[in-house]
C-alpha positions in Angstrom: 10.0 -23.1 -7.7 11.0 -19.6 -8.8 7.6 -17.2 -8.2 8.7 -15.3 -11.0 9.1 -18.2 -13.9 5.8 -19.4 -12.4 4.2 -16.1 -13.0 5.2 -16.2 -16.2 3.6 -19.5 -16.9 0.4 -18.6 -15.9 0.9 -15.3 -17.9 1.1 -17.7 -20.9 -2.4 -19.2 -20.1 -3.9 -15.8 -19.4 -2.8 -14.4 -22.6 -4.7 -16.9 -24.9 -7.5 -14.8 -23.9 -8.3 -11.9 -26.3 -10.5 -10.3 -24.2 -7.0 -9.6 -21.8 -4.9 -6.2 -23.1 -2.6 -6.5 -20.1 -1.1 -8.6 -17.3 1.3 -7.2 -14.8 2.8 -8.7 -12.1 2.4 -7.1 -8.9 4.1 -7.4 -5.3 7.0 -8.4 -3.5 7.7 -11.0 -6.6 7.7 -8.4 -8.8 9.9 -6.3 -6.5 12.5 -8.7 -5.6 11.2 -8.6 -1.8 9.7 -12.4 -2.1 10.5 -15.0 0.5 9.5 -18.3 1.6 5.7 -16.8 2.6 5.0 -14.8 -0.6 2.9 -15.8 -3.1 2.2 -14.4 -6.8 0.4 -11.3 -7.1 -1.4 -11.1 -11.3 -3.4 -7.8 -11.8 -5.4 -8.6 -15.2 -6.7 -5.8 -17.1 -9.8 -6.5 -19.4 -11.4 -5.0 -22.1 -14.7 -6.0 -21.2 -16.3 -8.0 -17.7 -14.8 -11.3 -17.5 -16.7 -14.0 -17.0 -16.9 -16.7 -14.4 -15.5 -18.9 -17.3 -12.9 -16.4 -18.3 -12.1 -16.0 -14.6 -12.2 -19.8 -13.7 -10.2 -21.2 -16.8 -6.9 -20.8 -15.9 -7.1 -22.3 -12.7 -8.9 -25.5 -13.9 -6.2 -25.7 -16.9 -3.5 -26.1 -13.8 -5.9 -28.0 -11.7 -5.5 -25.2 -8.9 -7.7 -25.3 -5.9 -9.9 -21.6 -5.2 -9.5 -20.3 -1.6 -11.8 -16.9 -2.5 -13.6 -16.2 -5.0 -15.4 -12.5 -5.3 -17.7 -11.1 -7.9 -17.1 -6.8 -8.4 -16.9 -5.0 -5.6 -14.7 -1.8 -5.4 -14.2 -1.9 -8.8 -12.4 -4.9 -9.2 -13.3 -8.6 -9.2 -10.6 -10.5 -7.3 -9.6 -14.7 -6.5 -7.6 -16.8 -5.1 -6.1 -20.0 -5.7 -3.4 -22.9 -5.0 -1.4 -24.8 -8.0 -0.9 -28.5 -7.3 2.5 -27.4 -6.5 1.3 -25.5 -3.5 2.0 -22.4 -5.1 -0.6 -19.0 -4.1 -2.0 -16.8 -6.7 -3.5 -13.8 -5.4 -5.7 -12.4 -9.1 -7.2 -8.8 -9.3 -9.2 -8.3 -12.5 -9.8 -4.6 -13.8 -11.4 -3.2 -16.6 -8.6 -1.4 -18.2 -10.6 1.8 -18.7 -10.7 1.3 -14.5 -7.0 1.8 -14.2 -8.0 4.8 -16.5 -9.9 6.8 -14.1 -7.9 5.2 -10.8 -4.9 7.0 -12.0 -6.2 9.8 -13.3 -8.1 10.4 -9.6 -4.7 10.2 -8.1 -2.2 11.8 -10.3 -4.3 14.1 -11.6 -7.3 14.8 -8.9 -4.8 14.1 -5.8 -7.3 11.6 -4.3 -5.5 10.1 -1.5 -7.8 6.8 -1.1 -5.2 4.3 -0.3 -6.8 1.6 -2.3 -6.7 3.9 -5.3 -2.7 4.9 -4.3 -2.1 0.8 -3.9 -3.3 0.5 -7.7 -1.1 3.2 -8.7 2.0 1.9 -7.0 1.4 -1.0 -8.7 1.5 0.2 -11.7 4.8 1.7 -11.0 6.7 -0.6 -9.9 4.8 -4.0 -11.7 6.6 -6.2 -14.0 5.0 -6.3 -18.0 4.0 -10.0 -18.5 1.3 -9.3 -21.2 1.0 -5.8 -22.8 4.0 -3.9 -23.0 3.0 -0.9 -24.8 0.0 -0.1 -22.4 1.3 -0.5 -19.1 4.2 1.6 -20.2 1.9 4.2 -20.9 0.7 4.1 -17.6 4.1 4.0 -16.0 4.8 7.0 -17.3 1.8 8.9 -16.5 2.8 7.9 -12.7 6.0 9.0 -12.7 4.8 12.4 -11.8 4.0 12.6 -8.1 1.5 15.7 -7.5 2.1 17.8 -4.9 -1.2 18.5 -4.0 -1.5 15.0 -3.1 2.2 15.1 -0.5 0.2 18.2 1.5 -3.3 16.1 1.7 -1.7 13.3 2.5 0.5 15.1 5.3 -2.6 17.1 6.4 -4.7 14.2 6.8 -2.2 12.1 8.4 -1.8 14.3 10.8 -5.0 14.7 12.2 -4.7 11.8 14.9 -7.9 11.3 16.5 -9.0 12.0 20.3 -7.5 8.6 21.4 -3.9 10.0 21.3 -5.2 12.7 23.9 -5.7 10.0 26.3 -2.2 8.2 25.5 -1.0 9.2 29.4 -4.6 8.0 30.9 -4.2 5.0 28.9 -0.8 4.3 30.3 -1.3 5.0 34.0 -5.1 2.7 33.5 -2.5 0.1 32.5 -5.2 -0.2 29.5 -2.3 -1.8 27.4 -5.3 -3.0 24.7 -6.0 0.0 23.8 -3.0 2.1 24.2 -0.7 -0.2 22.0 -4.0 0.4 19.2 -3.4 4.0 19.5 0.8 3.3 19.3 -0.2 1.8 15.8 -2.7 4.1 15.0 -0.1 6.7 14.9 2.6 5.3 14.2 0.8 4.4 10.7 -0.2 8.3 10.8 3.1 9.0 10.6 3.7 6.7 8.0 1.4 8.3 5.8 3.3 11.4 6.2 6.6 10.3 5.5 5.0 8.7 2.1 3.6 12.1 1.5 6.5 14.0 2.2 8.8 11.3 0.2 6.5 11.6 -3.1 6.2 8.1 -2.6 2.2 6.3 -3.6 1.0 4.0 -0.7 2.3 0.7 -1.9 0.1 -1.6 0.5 -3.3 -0.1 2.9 -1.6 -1.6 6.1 2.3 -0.8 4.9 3.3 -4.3 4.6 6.7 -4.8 3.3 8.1 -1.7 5.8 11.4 -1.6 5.9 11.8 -1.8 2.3 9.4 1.0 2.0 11.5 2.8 4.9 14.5 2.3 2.8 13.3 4.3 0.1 12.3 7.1 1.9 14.7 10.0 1.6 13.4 12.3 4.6 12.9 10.5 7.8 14.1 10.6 11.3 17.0 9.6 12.2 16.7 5.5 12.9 13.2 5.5 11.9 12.4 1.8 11.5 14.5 0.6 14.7 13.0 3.3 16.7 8.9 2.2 15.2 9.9 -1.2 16.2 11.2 -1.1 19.3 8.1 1.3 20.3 5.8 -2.0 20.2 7.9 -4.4 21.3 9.5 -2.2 24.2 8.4 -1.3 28.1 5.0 0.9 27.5 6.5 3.5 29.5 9.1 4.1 27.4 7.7 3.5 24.3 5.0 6.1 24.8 8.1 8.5 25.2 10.0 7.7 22.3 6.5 7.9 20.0 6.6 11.4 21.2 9.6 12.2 20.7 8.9 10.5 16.7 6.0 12.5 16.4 7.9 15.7 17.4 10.3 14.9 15.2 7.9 14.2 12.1 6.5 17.9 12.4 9.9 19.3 12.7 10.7 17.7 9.4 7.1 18.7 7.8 7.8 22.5 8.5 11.4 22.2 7.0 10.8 20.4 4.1 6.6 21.7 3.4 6.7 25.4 5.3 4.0 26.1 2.9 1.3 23.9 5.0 -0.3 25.9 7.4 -0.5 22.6 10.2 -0.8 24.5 13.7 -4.2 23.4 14.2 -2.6 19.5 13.8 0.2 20.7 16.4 -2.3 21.8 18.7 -4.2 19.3 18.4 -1.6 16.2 18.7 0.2 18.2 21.9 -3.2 18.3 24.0 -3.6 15.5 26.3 -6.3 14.9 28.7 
């Protein structure tokens, strides 16, 4: 079945609700990216706290199965659930005055909480299935991409912990474990900084979806996404050596592009190695 049409059936259930202002579809459905493993991603946004009835309603009406179920936590409640179809719902329930403050702490305030980004990217790119007027509000108070936020998130990013400084004690220890968690450590470091540098919100806390997300991005190394990949899927030796070279080339491209960020310390810092 098309993800999309089904989303928009389930929108049709949601919506008899009144305590519901919006519903947005979220995601690689919403972006076009969906394939055979995708499900359907629905963030709700409430006036008030929904209820376990306002919550569980929909998926009794389609007789779907629930494979999580969460009360609030992180400001959100969140579920799970299958249709009879077989089809996944992934739910994220918000008050609406939540989305609110989220966007104002990151368009406004620069926070650079991912989870708080993730929300925001959301927003940006989402599909209106319930609440046109309000979520095009929001889109455009996200259009705007602070620059305060591209130098914390480059400045933080940057700042790689002490495990790279043993990258070359990890490699000769043949500690593969461990060094190929510090390749993906940094490697999402750098990440982060290219989504800083790009204007670009963080679309998903573990950057699923990358090359898509790669596409996008305007200022990057040359061959970026081959190069990432073959680092974990090439001889250790050599992929230490071309994450250097990547990480070389990522501060090259921060001083041309931000000169205003004073990031010596960070340079020091990433070239020291025990």
């Amino acid at each position: 079945m098309n993800l999309k049409q089904k989303a928009i059936e389930m929108a049709a259930i949601y919506k008899t609700n009144p305590k519901i202002d919006a519903i947005l579809l979220a995601g690689s459905v919403a972006l076009g990216w969906e394939d055979e493993f995708s499900d359907i991603e629905l963030h709700i946004l409430w006036k008030e706290a929904p209820t376990d009835e306002d919550r569980k309603g929909p998926i009794n009406s389609v007789k779907g199965s629930i494979l999580n179920y969460y009360q609030y936590e992180d400001e959100e409640w969140s579920e799970s659930y299958v249709t009879r179809e077989g089809i996944k719902l992934e739910i994220s329930n918000f008050l609406t005055s939540t989305i609110e403050f989220v966007i104002e702490d990151v368009v406004v305030k620069s926070n650079v909480s991912f989870d708080k980004q993730c929300v925001v990217a959301s927003i940006q790119d989402g599909t209106v299935l319930l609440g046109k007027s309000l979520i095009d509000t929001f889109k455009r108070s996200v259009v705007y991409y602070p620059s305060e936020l591209a130098n914390k998130m480059i400045l933080e990013n940057l700042d790689f912990g002490g495990r790279w400084n043993n990258r070359q004690a990890l490699l000769e220890r043949e500690d593969w474990l461990m060094l190929y968690n510090v390749f993906c450590d940094v490697q999402k470091k750098l990440m982060g900084v290219l989504f800083g540098l790009n204007s670009l919100y963080v679309h998903h806390p573990a950057y699923k979806w990358l090359p898509h997300k790669i596409e996008q991005m305007h200022i990057k190394p040359d061959y970026f996404l081959s190069r990432m990949n073959r680092i974990l899927l090439g001889n250790p030796e050599e992929s230490l050596a071309s994450l250097e070279q990547l990480v070389d080339e990522v501060i090259k491209i921060v001083e041309l592009h931000n000169p205003q960020i004073n990031i010596e310390k960070q340079k020091q810092d990433i070239s020291y190695v025990k």
